[in-house]
C-alpha positions in Angstrom: 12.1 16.7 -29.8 13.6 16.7 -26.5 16.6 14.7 -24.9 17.4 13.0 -21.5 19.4 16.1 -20.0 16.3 18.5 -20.7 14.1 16.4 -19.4 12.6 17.5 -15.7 9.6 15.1 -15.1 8.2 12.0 -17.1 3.7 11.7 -17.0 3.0 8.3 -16.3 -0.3 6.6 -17.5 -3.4 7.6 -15.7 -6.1 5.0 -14.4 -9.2 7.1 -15.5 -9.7 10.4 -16.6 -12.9 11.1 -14.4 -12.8 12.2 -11.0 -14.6 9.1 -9.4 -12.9 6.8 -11.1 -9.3 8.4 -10.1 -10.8 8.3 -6.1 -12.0 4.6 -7.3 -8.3 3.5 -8.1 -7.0 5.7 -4.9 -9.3 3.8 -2.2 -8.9 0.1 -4.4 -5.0 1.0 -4.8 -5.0 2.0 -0.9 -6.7 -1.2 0.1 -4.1 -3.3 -1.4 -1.3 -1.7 0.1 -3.0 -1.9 3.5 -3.4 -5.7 3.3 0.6 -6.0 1.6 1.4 -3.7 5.0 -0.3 -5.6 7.4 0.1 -9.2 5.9 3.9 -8.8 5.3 4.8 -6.7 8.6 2.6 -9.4 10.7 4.7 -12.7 8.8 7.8 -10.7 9.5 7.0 -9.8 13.4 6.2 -13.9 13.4 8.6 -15.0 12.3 11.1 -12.7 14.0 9.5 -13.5 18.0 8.6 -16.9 17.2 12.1 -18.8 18.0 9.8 -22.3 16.3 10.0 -20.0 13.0 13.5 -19.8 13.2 14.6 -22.5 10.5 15.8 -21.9 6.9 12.1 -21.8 5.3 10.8 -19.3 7.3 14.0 -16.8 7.2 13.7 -17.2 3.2 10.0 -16.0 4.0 11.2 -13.7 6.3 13.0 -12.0 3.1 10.4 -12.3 1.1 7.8 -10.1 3.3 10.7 -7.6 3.0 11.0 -7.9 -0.7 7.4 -7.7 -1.1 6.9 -4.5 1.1 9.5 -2.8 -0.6 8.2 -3.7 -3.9 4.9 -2.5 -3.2 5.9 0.8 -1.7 8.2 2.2 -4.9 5.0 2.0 -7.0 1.7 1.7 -5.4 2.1 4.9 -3.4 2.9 7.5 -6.0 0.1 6.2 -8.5 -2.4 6.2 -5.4 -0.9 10.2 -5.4 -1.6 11.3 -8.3 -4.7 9.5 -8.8 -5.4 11.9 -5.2 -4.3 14.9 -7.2 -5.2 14.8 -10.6 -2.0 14.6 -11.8 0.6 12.1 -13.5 3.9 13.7 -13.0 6.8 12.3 -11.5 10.3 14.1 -11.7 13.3 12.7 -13.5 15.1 11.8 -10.4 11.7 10.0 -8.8 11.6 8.3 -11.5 15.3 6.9 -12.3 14.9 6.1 -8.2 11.6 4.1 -8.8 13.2 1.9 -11.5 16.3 1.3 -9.3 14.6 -0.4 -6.6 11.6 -1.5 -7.9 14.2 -3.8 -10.3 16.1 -4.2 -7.7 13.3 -6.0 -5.4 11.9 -7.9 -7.9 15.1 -9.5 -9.2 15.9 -10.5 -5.7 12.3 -11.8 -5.1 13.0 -13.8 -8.4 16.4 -15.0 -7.0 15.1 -15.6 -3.5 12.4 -17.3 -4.7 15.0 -19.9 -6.6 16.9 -20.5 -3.3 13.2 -21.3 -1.8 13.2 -23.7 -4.2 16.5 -25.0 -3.5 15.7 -25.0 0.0 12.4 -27.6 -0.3 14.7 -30.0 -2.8 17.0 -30.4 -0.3 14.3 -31.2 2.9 12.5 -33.5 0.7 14.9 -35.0 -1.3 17.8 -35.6 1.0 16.5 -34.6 4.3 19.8 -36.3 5.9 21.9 -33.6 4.6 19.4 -30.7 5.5 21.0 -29.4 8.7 24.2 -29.9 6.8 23.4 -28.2 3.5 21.1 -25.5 4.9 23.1 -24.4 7.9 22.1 -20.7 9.2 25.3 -19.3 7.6 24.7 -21.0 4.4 21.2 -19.5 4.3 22.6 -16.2 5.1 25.0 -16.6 2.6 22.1 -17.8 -0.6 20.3 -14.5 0.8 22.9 -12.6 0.3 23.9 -13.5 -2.6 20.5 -12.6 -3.6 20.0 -9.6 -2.6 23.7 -8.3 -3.7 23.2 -9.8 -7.2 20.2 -7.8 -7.7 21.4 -4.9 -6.6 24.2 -4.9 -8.8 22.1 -5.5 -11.9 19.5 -2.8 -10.9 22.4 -0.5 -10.6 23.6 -1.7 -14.2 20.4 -1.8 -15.5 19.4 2.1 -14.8 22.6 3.4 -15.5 22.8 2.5 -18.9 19.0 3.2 -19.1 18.9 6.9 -18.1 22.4 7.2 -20.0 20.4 6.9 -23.3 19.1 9.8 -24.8 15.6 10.4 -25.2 13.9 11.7 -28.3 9.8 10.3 -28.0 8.7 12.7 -25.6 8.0 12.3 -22.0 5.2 10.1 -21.4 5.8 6.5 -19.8 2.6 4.2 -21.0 3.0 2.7 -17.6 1.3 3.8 -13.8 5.2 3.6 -12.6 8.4 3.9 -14.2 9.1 0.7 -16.0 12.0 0.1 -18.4 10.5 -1.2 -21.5 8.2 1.8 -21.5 11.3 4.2 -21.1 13.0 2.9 -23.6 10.2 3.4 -26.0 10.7 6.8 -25.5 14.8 6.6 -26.5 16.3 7.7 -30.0 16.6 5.6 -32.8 18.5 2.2 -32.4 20.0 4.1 -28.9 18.8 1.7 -26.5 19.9 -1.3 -28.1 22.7 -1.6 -25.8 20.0 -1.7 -22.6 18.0 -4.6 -24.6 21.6 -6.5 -24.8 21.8 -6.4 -21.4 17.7 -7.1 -21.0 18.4 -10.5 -22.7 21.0 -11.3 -21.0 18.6 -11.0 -17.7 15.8 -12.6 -19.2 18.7 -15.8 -19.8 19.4 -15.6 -15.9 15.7 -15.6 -15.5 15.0 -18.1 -17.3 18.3 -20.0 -15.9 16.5 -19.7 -12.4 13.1 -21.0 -14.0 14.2 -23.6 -15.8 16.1 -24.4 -12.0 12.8 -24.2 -10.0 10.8 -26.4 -12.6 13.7 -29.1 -12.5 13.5 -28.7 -8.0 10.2 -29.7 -8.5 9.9 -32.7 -10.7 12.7 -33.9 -8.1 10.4 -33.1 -5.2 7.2 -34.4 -7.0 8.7 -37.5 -7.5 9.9 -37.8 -3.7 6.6 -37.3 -2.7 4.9 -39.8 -4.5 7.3 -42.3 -2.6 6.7 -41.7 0.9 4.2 -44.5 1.8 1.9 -42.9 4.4 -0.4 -40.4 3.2 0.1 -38.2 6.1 3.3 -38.1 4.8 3.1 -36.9 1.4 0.4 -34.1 2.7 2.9 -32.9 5.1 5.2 -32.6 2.1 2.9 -31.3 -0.1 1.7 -28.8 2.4 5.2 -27.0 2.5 5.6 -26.9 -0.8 2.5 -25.6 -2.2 2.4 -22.2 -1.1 5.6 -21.4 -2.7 4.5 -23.1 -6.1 1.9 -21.0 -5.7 3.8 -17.8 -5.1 6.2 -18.6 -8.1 3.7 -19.4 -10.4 1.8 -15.8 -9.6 4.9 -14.5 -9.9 6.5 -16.3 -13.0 3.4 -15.9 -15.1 2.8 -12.1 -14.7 5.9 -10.9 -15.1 7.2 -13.4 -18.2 3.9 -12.1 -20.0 4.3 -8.6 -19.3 7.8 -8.5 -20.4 7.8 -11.5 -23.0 4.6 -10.8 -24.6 4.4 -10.7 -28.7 4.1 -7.2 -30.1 0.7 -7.4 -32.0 -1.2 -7.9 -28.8 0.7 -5.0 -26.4 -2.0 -2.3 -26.0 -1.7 0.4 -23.2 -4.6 -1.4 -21.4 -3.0 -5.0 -21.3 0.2 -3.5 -20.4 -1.4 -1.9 -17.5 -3.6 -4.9 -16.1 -0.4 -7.0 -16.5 1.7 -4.7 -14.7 -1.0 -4.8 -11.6 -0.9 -8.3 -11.7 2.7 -9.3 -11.1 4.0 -5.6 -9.5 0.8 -5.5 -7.3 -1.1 -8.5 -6.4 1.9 -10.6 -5.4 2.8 -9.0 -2.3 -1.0 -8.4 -0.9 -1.1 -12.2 -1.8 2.3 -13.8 -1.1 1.3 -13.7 2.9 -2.5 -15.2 2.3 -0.8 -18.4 0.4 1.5 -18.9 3.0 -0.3 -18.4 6.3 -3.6 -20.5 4.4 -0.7 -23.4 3.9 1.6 -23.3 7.3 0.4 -24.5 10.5 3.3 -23.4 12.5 2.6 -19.9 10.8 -1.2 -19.3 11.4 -0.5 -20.7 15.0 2.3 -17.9 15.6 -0.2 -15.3 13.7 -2.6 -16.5 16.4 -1.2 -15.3 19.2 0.8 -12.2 17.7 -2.8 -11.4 17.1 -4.0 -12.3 20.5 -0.6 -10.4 22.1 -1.8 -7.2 20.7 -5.5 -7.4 21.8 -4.2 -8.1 25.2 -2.0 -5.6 25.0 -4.6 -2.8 24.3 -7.5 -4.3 26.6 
């Protein structure tokens, strides 16, 4: 038996137990988080020198590249670590730090994403009132708002999660710090409180979802109205990548934390935690710079800049 304020380290799940397997997930694990780096940091440099980028859906984007390379860094690194040195510790206050910001950045992704899709309603639906409704200080405003809402309810959210005592040990079922596996490892009945206030996110979340599907039945059925075809592809063509990205999204994650008790395993917890903590922000700037050709054409000669540069 053992409880919170004893408690130096947690062991998080390993990948493999064989030594090629370990420097398997290291160089896989490394790949990804090369591509998240250079496919995020190039969207950002974009759209930061580009002053064509400088409109509402590409500052949302903008803070989404952020989001995503943030995201990416609280967990990816330290497994790729340990995998490195046969090992699966990570100390109490690494940890509690990990779940901060990795909730943190994935509520405001969730919330940012929202206010994306708020964003395309309103420039399809009632493009008259776009310059009105999505003004540069209203967009800096929905980002804020964003980002300062998430950060409040990670704050709230590890608090009360490292406030409950621990009684199951020290090993997370998880390759990072996540909070369902924590609180597996709490007292009897003690971490009801945190699954209160779990719900009461998973309302919010589904608030937001139940929003985005609702954006785009409006925007669906704008479409379908224009006349010309060119038209409704150009339409179509800004708002596919970010049904894409919320549909990676929405799906991982609402599985991972929604999914019934008689099918969790270890195994399926793992591949779903890869899935939406993971491959999201390696992707996020593929669907986007495949879909946008004011983005591939600024990634062109950012590209073409640098070569210069070192020629």
């Amino acid at each position: 038996m053992s409880n919170s304020s004893s408690l130096n380290e947690f062991l998080l799940l390993a990948f493999a137990d064989t030594r090629e397997l370990q420097l398997l997930h290291f160089l896989l694990f490394l790949g990804i988080y090369l591509a998240a780096l250079l496919g995020n940091g190039l969207i950002i440099t974009a759209v930061t020198c580009d002053h064509r980028l400088h409109t509402p859906m590409y500052f949302f984007l903008l803070n989404l590249s952020l989001l995503d390379l943030g995201s990416i860094s609280v967990t990816v690194p330290k497994s790729m670590v340990n995998s490195l040195w046969d090992t699966r510790a990570i100390s109490y206050s690494g940890c509690a730090v990990q779940v901060f910001f990795f909730f943190f950045l994935v509520t405001a992704e969730f919330y940012l994403l929202t206010v994306m899709a708020y964003d395309r309603y309103v420039a399809i639906c009632t493009p008259l009132h776009y310059g009105t409704l999505m003004g540069s200080r209203a967009c800096v405003r929905m980002a804020a708002a964003a980002w300062a809402s998430a950060f409040l309810s990670a704050l709230l959210h590890t608090a009360n999660t490292f406030s409950i005592p621990l009684c199951q040990g020290n090993t997370v079922d998880q390759f990072f710090c996540e909070v369902p596996q924590i609180l597996k490892l709490s007292c009897a009945d003690s971490y009801l409180r945190e699954v209160g206030l779990l719900v009461v996110g998973a309302c919010l979340a589904f608030g937001c979802f139940i929003f985005i599907v609702l954006s785009y039945v409006q925007i669906f059925t704008a479409v379908l109205r224009i006349p010309s075809e060119q038209g409704r592809h150009k339409a179509f063509s800004t708002c596919l990548p970010h049904l894409a990205v919320v549909s990676l999204f929405i799906s991982t994650s609402f599985f991972a934390y929604l999914q019934p008790p008689s099918i969790s395993s270890p195994a399926l917890d793992l591949v779903l935690a890869v899935l939406y903590a993971v491959v999201p922000p390696a992707m996020n700037p593929l669907i986007y710079s495949m879909r946008s050709k004011e983005l591939k054409e600024a990634l062109k000669k950012l590209v073409q800049l640098v070569l210069f540069q070192q020629q």
